[in-house]
N, C-alpha and C positions, 0 to 999 in steps of 0.2 A: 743542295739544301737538305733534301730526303737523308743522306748518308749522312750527315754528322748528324742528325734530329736522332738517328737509329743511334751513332756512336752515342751521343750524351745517353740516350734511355739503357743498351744495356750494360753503360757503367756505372746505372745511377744517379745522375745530372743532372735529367731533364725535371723542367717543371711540367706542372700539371697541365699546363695550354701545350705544350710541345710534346710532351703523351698523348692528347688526346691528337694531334697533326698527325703520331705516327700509326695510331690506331685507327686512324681515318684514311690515310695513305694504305696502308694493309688491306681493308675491308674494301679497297676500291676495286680490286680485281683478283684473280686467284692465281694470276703469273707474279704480283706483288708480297700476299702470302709465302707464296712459296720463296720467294729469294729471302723474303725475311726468315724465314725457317731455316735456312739454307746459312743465312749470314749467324744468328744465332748459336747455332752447332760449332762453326767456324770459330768465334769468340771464343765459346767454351772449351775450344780444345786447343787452339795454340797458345796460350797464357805460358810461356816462361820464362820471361821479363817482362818489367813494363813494356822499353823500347823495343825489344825486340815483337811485342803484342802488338803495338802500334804500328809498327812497320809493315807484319804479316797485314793485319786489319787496313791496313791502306789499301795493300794488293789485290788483297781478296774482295774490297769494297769497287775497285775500278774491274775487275772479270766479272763479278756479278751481277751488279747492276746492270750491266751494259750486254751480257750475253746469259748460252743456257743455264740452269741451273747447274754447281759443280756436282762433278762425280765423286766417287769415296776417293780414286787412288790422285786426282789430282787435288783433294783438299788437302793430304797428307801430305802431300808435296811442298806444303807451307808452313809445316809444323816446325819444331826444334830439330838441330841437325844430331842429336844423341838419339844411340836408338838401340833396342836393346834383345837377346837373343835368349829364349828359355831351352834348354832341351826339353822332350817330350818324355825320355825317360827318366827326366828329375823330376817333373809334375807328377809321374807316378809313382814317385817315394812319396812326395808330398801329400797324395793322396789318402797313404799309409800314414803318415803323420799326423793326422789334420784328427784322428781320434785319442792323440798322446799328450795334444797341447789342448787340455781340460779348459785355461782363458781365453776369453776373447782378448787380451793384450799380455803385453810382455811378462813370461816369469821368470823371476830370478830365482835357481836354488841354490841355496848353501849346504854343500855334501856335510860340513862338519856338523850341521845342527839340525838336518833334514827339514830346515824351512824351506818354504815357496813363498816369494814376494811375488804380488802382483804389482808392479811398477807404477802402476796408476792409479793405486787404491791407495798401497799400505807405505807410503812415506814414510811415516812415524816409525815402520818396525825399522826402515835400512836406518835412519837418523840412529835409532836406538843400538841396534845390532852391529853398523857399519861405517859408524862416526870418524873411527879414525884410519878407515880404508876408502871411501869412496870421494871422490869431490864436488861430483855435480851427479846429479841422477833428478831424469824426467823420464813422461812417458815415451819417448825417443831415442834418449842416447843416456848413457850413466860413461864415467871418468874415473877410473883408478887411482890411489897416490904414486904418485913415480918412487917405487921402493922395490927390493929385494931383499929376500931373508934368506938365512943361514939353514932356520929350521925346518919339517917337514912339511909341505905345502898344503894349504886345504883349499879344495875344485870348488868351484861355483860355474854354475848351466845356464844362459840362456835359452831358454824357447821361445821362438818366435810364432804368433801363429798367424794362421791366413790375412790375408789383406793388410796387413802391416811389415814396413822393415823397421831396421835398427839397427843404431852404430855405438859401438864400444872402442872403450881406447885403456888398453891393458894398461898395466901396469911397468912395464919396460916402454911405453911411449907407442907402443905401436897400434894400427887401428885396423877396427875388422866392422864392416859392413855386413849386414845379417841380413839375406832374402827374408820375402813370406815362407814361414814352413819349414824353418829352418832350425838349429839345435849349434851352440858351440859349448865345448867345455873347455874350460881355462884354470888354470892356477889363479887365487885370491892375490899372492903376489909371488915373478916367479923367484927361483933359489938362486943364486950368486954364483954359482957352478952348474954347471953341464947345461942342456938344452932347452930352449923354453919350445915347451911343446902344449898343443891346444888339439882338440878332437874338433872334428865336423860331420858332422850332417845337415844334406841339404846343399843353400849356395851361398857364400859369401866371399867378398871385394878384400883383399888383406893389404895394408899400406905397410912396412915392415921393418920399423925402426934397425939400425946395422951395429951388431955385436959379435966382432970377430970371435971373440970367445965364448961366446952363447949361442949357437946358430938358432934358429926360429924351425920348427916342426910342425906342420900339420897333419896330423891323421884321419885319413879320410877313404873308407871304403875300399880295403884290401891297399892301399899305397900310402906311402909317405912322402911326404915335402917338403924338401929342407932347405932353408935360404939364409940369407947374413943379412940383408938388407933389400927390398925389390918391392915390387906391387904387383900382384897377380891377383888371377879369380879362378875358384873352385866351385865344381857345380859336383853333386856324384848323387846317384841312385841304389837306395840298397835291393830295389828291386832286379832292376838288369844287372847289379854287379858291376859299376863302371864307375870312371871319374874323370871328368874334365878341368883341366888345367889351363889357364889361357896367361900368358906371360906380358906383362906391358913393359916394367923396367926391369934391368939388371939378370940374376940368370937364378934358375932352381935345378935340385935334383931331385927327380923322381925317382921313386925305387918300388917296387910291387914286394909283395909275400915271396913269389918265388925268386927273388935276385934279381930280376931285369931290373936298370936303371936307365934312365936319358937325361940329359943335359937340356935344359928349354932355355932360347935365347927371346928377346924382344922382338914381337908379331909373334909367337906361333901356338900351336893348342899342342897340346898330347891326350890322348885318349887312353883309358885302359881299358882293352878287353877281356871278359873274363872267360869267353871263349878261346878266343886265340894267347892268352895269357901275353898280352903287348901290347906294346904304348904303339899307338899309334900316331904321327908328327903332323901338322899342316900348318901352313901360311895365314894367316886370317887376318882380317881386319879387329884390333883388339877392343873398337868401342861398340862392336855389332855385340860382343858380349858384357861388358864392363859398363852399360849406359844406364842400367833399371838402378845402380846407386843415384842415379839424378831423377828416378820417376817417370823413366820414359820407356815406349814400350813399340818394338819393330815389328810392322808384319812386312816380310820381304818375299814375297810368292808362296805364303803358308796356305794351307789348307784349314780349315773352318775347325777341324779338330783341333789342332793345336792350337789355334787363338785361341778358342772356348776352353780351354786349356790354362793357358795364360790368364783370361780373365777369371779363372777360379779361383789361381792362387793369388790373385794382387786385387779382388774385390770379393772375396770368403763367399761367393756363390757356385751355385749348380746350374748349369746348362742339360738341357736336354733338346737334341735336335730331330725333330722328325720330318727335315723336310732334305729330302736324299739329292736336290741338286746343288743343295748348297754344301753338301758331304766334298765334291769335286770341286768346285770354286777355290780359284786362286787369288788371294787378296798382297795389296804392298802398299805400305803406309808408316807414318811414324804419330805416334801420339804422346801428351801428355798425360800422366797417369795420374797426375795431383789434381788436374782441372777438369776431369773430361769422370762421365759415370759410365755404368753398361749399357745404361740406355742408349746416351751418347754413338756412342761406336756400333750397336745394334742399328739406331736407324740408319747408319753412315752405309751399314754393311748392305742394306737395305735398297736402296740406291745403284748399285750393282746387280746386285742379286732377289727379288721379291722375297720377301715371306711375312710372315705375322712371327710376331709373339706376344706372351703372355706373363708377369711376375706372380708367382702364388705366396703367400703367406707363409710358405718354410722358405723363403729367399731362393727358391729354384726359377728359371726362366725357361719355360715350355716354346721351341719353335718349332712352327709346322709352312704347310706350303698356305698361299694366300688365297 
């Protein structure tokens, strides 16, 4: 009875006699409270289908009512099975970024005419300016004409900034997913000969339409990447000087500044060192990296630095931690990144681990011990 009373209120359902049954129900004791607190969070954070929300929401409705309240790593255990991997020295290019990208949403610039479109403001100018080159543009994703020119090409930049992604789909068909904090430069439309080649910094998902006679180039942080047709992901830091490449379909070749090249097949990462000047090869699971284009966000034995990390760049806030056991704490979880706030995941982390926090007024979040 209690359980679906809670389902209908926090989908919005219930009437006003079955609110008040559940507000009366909660206030009956403080083991009641709390599982409703507990089921609340839960709601919030595995939303990524209906059915599949229903489903978890069943699960999670037969452990809790019935036993202790959950912990953080087994609410995570109910989330969505995509899950998604940041390096920590791509956060700290981002970090370096996060004072280059002047909007809080997307810009577009046009090298030829040294405008900035804010994607979310200024409509009118792309309508005006790019009428018979773009064909859909939101604050989300903008669409290229499927064209190629003969003459000199003119570059256009994405800046992505903090707590937002974005998807683009060139103009040869092919599509590039933009992290937070991220920068691609591409051709307006590419040339009919030689190489379609795009610049990156930061991380983006490449889907990479096949033209034997055009291979596809990304330049990214001391290496190039050249492919015909394939899906991979690039993450690279200009700070440590490195770049990761994670391969799903089809094959790439990596090449550095100095000559080294590698072959990357389906599963594997290459790393470039800029120490040891070499790719480094591994086996991996390719959606531990490749999942944050679905909005989803892994912690698998991280450390509280790199989440607080992670939450920088995909909700545009500051962390400050001054509570030193939570410095060593090992967290593993999967969330929802479209449903779920920092609040959310602070009190989860909470649960495990004590502490307080505190939100100030410049969007920084102070934690200390309790």
């Amino acid at each position: 009875m209690i359980s679906s009373l809670i389902t209908k209120y926090l989908n919005g359902e219930a009437t006003e006699q079955e609110v008040s049954q559940v507000f009366n129900w909660i206030e009956t004791s403080k083991a009641n409270k709390k599982q409703f607190i507990d089921l609340k969070k839960v709601w919030g954070m595995t939303c990524v289908s209906d059915s599949e929300k229903i489903n978890t929401w069943h699960q999670v409705q037969e452990t809790t009512l019935k036993t202790k309240p959950i912990k953080f790593s087994s609410i995570f255990n109910y989330a969505a099975i995509f899950i998604v991997f940041l390096s920590l020295g791509s956060l700290i290019w981002l970090a370096e970024k996060r004072d280059s990208i002047e909007s809080k949403n997307v810009v577009l610039e046009i090298e030829e005419t040294h405008t900035k479109i804010d994607l979310a403001k200024d409509k009118t100018t792309i309508k005006k300016q790019l009428v018979d080159v773009i064909t859909l543009q939101n604050a989300h994703e903008i669409v290229y004409n499927l064209e190629s020119v003969s003459q000199p090409i003119t570059f256009h930049t994405l800046n992505i900034p903090f707590g937002k992604t974005f998807k683009v789909t060139l103009s040869d068909g092919s599509i590039v997913h933009l992290n937070a904090g991220s920068s691609l430069k591409y051709p307006q439309q590419f040339n009919t000969t030689g190489n379609r080649k795009v610049f990156l910094q930061g991380e983006a998902f490449f889907k990479v339409n096949k033209d034997e006679k055009r291979p596809f180039m990304v330049e990214a942080n001391h290496i190039a990447i050249k492919v015909l047709g394939t899906e991979f992901n690039v993450n690279t830091s200009s700070l440590n000087h490195y770049a990761d490449c994670i391969l799903v379909e089809g094959s790439v070749l990596l090449s550095s500044n100095n000559g080294n090249e590698v072959i990357l097949s389906p599963n594997e990462k290459a790393t470039w060192d800029i120490t040891s000047k070499a790719f480094n090869i591994s086996q991996i699971n390719t959606k531990l990296y490749t999942s944050w284009v679905h909005g989803e966000l892994i912690f698998e034995d991280s450390n509280f630095s790199d989440i607080s990390n992670k939450l920088t760049q995909f909700y545009n806030i500051k962390i400050e931690n001054r509570n030193n056991s939570l410095k060593t704490q090992k967290f593993s979880g999967t969330i929802s990144l479209k449903h779920s706030s920092v609040e959310n995941i602070l009190d989860l982390l909470i649960n495990d681990t004590p502490f307080s926090y505190i939100k100030m007024d410049d969007n920084t979040i102070i934690i200390s011990n309790n």
